[in-house]
C-alpha positions in Angstrom: -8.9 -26.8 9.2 -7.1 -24.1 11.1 -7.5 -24.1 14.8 -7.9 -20.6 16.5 -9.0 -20.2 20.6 -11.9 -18.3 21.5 -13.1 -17.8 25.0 -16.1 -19.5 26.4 -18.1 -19.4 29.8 -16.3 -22.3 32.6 -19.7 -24.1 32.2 -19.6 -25.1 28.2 -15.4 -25.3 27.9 -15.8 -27.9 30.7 -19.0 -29.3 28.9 -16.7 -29.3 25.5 -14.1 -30.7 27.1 -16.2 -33.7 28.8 -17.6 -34.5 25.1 -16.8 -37.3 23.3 -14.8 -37.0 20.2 -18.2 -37.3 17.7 -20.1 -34.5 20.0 -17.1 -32.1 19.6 -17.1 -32.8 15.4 -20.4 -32.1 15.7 -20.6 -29.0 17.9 -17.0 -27.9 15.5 -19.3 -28.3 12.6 -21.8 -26.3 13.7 -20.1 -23.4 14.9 -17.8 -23.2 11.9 -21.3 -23.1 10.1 -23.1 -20.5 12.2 -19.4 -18.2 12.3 -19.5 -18.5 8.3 -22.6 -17.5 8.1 -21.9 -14.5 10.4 -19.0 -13.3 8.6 -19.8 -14.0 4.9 -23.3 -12.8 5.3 -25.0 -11.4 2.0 -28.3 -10.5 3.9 -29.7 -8.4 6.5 -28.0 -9.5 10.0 -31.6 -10.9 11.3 -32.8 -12.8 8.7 -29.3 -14.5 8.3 -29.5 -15.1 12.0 -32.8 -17.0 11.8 -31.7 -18.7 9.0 -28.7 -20.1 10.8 -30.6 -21.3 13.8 -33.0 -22.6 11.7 -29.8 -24.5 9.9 -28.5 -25.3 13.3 -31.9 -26.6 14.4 -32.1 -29.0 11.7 -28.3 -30.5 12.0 -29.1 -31.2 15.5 -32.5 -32.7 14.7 -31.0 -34.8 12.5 -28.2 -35.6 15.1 -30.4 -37.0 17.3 -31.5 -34.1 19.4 -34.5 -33.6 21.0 -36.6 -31.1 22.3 -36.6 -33.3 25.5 -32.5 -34.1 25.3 -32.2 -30.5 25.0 -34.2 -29.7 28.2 -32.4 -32.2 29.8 -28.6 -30.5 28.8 -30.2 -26.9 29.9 -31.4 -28.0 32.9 -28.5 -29.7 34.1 -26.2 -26.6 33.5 -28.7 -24.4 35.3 -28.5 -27.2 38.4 -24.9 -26.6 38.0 -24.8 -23.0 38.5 -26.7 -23.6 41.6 
C-alpha cells in the first residue's frame, strides 16, 4: 500500500488516532474500498454510492458493529462537540 494524507474533521483524526491498531485496518479497509469505488466507478454516481454503503454496512456488521455500538460512537462525538 501507498500512504497519502487527507484532511479530516479534529473530532475523527483524534478518534483515528485513539484506535487500536485492528480498528484503524479496519476503518483503512474500508475507506480504500468506498475511495475505489468512487473513482473506478462504472455506474451512475448514486447507485454506486448506495452500493458502497451497503458494502460498508455489511463489513462493519460483520465486524461486530451494531446498530446500538454505532449510536453509542455518534452520540459520544455529538457530547463532545458540546
Amino acid at each position: 500500500m501507498k500512504q497519502v494524507s487527507i484532511s479530516l474533521n479534529p473530532e475523527i483524526a483524534r478518534a483515528y488516532q485513539q484506535a487500536t491498531d485492528e480498528e484503524r485496518q479496519k476503518v483503512n479497509y474500508i475507506v480504500n474500498s468506498w475511495l475505489k469505488n468512487i473513482f473506478y466507478r462504472k455506474k451512475d454516481s448514486k447507485q454506486k454510492l448506495f452500493e458502497t454503503m451497503d458494502q460498508i454496512g455489511r463489513i462493519a456488521e460483520a465486524n461486530g458493529l451494531t446498530p446500538e455500538i454505532l449510536n453509542e460512537i455518534l452520540n459520544q462525538i455529538e457530547h463532545e462537540k458540546h
